[in-house]
NUFI-313043 format. One record per atom (N, C-alpha, C, O, CB): residue number from 1; residue in one letter; atom name; x, y, z. Coordinates in steps of 0.1 Angstrom, whole numbers, plus 5000, padded with zeros to 4 digits. Glycine has a CB too. Example, Ala and Ser with C-alpha at 12.3 -4.5 7.8 and 13.67 -1.06 7.14 Angstrom:
2
- resi	resn	name	px	py	pz
- 1	A	N	5132	4943	5078
- 1	A	CA	5123	4955	5078
- 1	A	C	5132	4967	5078
- 1	A	O	5142	4967	5085
- 1	A	CB	5113	4955	5090
- 2	S	N	5128	4978	5071
- 2	S	CA	5137	4989	5071
- 2	S	C	5129	5000	5079
- 2	S	O	5134	5011	5080
- 2	S	CB	5141	4994	5057
//
This chain:
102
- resi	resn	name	px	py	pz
- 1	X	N	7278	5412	3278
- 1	X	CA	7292	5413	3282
- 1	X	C	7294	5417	3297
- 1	X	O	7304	5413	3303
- 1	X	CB	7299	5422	3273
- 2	X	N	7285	5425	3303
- 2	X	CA	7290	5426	3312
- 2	X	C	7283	5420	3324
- 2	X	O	7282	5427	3334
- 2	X	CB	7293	5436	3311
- 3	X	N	7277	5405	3322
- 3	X	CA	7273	5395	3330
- 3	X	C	7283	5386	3327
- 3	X	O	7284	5376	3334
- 3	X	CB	7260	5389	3328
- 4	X	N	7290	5388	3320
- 4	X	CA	7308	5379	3318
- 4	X	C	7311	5384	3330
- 4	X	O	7309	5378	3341
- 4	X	CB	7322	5385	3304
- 5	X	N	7318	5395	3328
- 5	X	CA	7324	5403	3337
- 5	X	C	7322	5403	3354
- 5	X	O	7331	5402	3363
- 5	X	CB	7320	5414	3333
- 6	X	N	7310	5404	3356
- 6	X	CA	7305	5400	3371
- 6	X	C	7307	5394	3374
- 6	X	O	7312	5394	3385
- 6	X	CB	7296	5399	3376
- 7	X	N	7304	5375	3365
- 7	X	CA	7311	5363	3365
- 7	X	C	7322	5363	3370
- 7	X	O	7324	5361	3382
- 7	X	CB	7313	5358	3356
- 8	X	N	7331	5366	3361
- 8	X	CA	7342	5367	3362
- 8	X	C	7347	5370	3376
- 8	X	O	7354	5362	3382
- 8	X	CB	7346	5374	3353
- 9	X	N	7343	5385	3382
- 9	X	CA	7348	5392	3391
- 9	X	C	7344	5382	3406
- 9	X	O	7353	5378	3413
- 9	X	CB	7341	5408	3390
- 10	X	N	7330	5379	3408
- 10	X	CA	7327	5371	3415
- 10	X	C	7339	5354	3415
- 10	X	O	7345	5347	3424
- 10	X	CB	7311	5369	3410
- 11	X	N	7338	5353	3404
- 11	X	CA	7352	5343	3407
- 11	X	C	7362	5343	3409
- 11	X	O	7368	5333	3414
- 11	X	CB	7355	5337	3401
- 12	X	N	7368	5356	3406
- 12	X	CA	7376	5361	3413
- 12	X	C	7379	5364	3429
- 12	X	O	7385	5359	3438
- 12	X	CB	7377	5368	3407
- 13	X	N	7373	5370	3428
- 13	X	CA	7368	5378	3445
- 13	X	C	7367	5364	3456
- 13	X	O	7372	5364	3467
- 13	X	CB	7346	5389	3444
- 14	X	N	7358	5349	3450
- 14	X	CA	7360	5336	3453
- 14	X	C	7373	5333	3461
- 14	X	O	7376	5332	3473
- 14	X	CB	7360	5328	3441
- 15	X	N	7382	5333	3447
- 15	X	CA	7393	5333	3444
- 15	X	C	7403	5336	3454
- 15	X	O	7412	5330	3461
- 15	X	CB	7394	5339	3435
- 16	X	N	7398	5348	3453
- 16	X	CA	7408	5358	3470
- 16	X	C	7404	5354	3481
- 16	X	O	7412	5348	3488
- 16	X	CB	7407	5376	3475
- 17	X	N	7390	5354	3486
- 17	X	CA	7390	5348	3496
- 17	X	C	7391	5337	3499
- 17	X	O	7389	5338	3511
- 17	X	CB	7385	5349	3500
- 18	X	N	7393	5323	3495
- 18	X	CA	7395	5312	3500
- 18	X	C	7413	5317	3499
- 18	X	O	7419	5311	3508
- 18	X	CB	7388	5298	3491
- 19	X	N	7420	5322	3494
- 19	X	CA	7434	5325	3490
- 19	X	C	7439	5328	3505
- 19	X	O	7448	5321	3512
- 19	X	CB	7436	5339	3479
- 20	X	N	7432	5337	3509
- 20	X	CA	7429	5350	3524
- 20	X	C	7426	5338	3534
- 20	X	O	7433	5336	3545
- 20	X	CB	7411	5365	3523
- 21	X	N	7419	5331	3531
- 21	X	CA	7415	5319	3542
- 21	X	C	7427	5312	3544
- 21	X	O	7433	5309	3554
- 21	X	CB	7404	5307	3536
- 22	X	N	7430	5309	3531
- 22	X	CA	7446	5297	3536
- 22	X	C	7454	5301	3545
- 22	X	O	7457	5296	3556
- 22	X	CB	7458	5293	3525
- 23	X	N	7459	5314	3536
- 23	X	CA	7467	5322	3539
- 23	X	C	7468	5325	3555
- 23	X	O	7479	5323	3561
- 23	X	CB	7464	5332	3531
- 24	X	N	7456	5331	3563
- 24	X	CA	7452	5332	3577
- 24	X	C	7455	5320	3584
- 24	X	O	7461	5321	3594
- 24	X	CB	7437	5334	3580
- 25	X	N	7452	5308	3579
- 25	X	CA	7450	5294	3586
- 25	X	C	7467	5293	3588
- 25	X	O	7471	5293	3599
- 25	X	CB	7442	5280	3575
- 26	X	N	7474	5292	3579
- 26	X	CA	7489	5291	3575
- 26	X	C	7493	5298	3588
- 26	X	O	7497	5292	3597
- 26	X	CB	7494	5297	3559
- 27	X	N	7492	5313	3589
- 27	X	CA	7499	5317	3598
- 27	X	C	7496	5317	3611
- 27	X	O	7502	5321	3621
- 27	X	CB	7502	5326	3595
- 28	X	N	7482	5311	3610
- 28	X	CA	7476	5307	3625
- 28	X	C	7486	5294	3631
- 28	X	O	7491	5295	3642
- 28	X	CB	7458	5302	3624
- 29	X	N	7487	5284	3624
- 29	X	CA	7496	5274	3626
- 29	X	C	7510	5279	3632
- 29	X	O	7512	5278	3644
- 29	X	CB	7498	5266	3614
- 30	X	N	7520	5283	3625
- 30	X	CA	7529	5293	3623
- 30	X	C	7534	5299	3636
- 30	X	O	7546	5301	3639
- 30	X	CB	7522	5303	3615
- 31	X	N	7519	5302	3647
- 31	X	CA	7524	5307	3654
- 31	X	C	7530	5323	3653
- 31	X	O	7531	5328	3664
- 31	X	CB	7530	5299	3656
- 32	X	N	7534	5331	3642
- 32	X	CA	7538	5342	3641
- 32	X	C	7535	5355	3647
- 32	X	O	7542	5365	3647
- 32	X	CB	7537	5342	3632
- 33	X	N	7519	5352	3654
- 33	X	CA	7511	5363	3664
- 33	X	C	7520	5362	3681
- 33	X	O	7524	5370	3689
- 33	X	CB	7489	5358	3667
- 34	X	N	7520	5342	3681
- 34	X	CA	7531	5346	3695
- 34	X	C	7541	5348	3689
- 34	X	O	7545	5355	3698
- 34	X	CB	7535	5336	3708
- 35	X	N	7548	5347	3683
- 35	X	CA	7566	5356	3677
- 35	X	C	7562	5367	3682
- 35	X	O	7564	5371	3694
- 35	X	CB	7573	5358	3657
- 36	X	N	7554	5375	3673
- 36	X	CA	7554	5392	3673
- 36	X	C	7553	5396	3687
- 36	X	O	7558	5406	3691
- 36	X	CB	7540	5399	3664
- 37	X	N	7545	5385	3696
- 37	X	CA	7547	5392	3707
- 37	X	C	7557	5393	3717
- 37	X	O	7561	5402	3725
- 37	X	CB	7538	5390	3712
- 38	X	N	7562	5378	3712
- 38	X	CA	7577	5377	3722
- 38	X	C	7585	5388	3717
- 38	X	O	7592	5394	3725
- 38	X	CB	7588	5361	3720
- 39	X	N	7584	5392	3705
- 39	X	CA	7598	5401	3701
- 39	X	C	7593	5414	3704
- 39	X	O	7600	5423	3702
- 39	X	CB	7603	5400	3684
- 40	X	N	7583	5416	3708
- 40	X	CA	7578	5433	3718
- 40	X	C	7584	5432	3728
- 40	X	O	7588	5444	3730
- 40	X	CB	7561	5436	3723
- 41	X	N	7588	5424	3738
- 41	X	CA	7590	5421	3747
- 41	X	C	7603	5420	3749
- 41	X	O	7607	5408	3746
- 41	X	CB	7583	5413	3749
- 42	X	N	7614	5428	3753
- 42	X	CA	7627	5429	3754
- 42	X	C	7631	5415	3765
- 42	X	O	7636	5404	3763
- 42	X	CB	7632	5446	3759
- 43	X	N	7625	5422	3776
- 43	X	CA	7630	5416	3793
- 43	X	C	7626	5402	3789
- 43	X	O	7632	5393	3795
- 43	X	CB	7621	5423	3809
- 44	X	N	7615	5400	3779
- 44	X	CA	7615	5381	3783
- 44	X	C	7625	5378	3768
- 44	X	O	7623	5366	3766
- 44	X	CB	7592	5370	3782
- 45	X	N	7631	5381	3762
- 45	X	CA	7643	5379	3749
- 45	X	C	7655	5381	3760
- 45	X	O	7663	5372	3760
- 45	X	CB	7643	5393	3733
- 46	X	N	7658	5389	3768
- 46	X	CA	7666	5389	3777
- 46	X	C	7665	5376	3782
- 46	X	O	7672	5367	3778
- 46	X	CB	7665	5399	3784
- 47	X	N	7657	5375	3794
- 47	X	CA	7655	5364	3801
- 47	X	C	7656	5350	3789
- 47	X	O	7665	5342	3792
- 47	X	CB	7640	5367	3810
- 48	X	N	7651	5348	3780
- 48	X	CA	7652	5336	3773
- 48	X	C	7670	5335	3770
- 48	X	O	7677	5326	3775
- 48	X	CB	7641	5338	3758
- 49	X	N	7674	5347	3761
- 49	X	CA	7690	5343	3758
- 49	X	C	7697	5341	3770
- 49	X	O	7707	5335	3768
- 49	X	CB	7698	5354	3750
- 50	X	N	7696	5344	3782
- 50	X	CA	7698	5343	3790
- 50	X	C	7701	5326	3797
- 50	X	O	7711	5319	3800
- 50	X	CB	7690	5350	3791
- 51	X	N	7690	5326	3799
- 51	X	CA	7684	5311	3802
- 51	X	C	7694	5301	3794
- 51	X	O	7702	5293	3799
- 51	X	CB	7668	5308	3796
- 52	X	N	7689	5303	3777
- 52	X	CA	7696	5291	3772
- 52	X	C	7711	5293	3770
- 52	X	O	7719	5283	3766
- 52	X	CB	7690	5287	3760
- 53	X	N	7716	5309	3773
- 53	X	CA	7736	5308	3775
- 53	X	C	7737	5300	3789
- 53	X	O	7749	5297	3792
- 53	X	CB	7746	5329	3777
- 54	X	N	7730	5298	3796
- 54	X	CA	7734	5289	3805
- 54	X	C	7735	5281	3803
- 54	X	O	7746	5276	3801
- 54	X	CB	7730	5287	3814
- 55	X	N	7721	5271	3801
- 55	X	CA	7722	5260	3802
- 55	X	C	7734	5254	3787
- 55	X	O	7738	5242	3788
- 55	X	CB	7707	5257	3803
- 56	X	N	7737	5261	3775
- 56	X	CA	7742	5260	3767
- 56	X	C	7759	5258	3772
- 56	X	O	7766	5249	3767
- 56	X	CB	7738	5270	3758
- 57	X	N	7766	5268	3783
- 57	X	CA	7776	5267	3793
- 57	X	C	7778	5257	3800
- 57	X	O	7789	5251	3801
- 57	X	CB	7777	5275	3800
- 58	X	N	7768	5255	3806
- 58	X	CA	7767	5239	3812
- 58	X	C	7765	5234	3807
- 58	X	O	7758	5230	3816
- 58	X	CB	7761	5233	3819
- 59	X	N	7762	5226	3795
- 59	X	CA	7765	5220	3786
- 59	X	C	7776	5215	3775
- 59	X	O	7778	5205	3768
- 59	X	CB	7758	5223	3784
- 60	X	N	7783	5227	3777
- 60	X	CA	7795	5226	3773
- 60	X	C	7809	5217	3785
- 60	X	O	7819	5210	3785
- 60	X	CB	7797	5243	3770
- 61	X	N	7801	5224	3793
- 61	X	CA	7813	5222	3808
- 61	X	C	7809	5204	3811
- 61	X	O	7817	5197	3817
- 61	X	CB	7806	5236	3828
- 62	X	N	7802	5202	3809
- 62	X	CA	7798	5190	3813
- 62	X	C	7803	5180	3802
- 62	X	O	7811	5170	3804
- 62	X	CB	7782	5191	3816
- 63	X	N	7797	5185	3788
- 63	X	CA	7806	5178	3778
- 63	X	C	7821	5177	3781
- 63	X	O	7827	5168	3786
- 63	X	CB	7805	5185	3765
- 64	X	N	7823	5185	3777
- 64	X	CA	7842	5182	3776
- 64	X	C	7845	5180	3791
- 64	X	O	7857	5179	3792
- 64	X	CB	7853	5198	3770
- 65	X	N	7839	5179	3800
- 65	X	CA	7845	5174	3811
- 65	X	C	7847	5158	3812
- 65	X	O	7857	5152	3816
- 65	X	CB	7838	5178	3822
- 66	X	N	7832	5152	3807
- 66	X	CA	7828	5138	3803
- 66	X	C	7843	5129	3794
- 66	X	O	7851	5120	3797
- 66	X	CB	7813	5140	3791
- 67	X	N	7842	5142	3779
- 67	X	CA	7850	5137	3764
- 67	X	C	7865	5134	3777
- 67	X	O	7868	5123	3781
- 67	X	CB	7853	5155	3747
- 68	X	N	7869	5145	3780
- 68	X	CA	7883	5141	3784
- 68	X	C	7889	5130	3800
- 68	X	O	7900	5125	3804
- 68	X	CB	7889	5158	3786
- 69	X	N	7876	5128	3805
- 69	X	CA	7874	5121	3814
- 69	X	C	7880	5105	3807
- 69	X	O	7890	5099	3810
- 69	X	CB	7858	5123	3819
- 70	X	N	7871	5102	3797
- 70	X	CA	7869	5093	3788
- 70	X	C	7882	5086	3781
- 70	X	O	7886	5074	3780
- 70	X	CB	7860	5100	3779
- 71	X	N	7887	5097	3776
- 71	X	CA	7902	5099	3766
- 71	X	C	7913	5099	3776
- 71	X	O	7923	5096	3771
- 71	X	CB	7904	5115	3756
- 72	X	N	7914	5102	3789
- 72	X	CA	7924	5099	3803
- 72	X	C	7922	5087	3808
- 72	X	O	7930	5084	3816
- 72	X	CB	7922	5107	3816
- 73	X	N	7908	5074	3805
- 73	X	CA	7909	5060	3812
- 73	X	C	7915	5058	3795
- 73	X	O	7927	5058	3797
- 73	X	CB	7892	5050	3820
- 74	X	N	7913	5057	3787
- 74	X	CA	7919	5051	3773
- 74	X	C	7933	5051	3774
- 74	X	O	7940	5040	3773
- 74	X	CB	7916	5060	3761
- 75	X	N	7938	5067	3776
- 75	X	CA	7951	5066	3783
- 75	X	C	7959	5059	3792
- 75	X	O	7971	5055	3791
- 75	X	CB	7950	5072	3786
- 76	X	N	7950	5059	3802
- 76	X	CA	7957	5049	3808
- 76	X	C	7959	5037	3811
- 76	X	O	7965	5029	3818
- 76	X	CB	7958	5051	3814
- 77	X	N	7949	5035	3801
- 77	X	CA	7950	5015	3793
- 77	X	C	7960	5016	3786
- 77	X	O	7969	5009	3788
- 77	X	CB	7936	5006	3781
- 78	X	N	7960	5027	3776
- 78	X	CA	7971	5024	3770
- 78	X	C	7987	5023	3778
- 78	X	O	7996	5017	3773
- 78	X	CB	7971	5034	3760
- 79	X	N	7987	5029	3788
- 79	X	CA	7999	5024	3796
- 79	X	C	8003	5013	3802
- 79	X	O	8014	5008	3804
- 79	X	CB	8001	5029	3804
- 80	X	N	7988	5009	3805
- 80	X	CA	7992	4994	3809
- 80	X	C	7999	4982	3800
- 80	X	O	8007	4974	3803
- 80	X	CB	7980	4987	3814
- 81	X	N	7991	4986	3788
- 81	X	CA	8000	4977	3774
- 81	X	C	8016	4979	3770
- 81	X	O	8023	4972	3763
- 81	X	CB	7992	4981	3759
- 82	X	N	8021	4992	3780
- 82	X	CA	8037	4989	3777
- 82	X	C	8041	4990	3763
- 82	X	O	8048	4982	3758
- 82	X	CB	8041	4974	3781
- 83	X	N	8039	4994	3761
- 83	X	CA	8038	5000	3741
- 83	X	C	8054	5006	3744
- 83	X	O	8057	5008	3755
- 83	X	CB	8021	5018	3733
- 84	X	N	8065	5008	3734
- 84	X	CA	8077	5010	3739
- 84	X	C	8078	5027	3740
- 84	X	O	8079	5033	3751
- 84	X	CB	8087	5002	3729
- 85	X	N	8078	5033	3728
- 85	X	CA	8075	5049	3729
- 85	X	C	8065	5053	3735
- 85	X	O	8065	5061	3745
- 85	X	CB	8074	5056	3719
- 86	X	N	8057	5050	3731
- 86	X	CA	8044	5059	3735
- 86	X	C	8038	5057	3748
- 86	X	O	8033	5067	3754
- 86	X	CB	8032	5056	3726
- 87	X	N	8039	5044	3755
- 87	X	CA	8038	5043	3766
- 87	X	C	8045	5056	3777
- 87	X	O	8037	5064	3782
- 87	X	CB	8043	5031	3765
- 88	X	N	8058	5055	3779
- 88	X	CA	8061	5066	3781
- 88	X	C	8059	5076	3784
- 88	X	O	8060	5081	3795
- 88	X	CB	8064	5068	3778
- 89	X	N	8054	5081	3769
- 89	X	CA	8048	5097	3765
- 89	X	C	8034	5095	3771
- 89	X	O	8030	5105	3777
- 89	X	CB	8048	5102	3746
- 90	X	N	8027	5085	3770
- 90	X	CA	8012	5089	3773
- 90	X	C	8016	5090	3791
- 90	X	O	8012	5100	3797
- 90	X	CB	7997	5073	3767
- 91	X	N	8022	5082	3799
- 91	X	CA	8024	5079	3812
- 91	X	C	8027	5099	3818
- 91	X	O	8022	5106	3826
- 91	X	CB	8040	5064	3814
- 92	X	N	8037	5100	3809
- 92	X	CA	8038	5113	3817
- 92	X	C	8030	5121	3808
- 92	X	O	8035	5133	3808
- 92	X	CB	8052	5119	3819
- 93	X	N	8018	5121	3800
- 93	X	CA	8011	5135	3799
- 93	X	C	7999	5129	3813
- 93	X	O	7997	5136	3823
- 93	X	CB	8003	5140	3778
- 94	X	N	7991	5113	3813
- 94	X	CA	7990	5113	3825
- 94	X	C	7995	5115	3840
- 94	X	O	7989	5121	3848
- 94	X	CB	7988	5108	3823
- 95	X	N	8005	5110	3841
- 95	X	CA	8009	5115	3852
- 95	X	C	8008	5136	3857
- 95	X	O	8004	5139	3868
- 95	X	CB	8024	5108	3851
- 96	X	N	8011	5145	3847
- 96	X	CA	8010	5159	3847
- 96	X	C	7992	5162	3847
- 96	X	O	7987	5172	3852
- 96	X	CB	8018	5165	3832
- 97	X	N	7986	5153	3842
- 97	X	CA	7969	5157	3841
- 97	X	C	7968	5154	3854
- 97	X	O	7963	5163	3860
- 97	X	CB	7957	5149	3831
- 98	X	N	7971	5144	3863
- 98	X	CA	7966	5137	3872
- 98	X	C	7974	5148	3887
- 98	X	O	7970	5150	3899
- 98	X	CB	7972	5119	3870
- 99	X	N	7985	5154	3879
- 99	X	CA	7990	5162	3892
- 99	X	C	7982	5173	3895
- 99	X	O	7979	5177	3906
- 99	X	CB	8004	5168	3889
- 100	X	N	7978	5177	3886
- 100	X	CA	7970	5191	3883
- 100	X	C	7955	5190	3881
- 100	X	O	7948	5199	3876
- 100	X	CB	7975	5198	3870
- 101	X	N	7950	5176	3887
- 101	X	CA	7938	5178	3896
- 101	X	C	7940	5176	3907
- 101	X	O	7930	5178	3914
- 101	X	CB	7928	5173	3895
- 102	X	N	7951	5171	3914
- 102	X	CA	7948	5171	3931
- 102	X	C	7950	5156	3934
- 102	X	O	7949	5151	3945
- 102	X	CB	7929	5175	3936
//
């Protein structure tokens, strides 16, 4: 019985280490040793949020500058078609956008 047992334990013990092996490999992929170290590191988490609230601001600024760029020539096709109301109404919210850039 208790060459069962050794058996056993040895297959076990197997068991864990190839378990321990994956396990290591997994978080070697993972990357998780560079996490831990970026997140020791205040001044470069600074510098990173940093970085990307910019470029995330310019990104924004650039978007909606584009979107409404876009939606003001639409606009003012649509004036050229002479539409009976709306024509009108679109002419003077263009005309007020167009004052108030210059």
């Amino acid at each position: 019985m208790s060459k069962g047992k050794d058996e056993l334990n040895e297959g076990t013990v197997e068991t864990l280490i190839r378990k321990i092996s994956e396990l290591s490999s997994r978080l070697e992929k993972a990357e998780i040793a560079e996490y831990v170290e970026f997140l020791r590191n205040p001044r470069r988490i600074i510098y990173v949020n940093f970085i990307s609230g910019l470029a995330r601001g310019f990104g924004i600024g650039l978007g909606t500058t584009v979107l409404l760029a876009v939606f003001l020539y639409f606009l003012s096709h649509l004036v050229t078609l002479n539409l009976p109301v709306i024509g009108k109404f679109i002419a003077d919210i263009v005309r007020i956008v167009r004052g108030h850039l210059g």
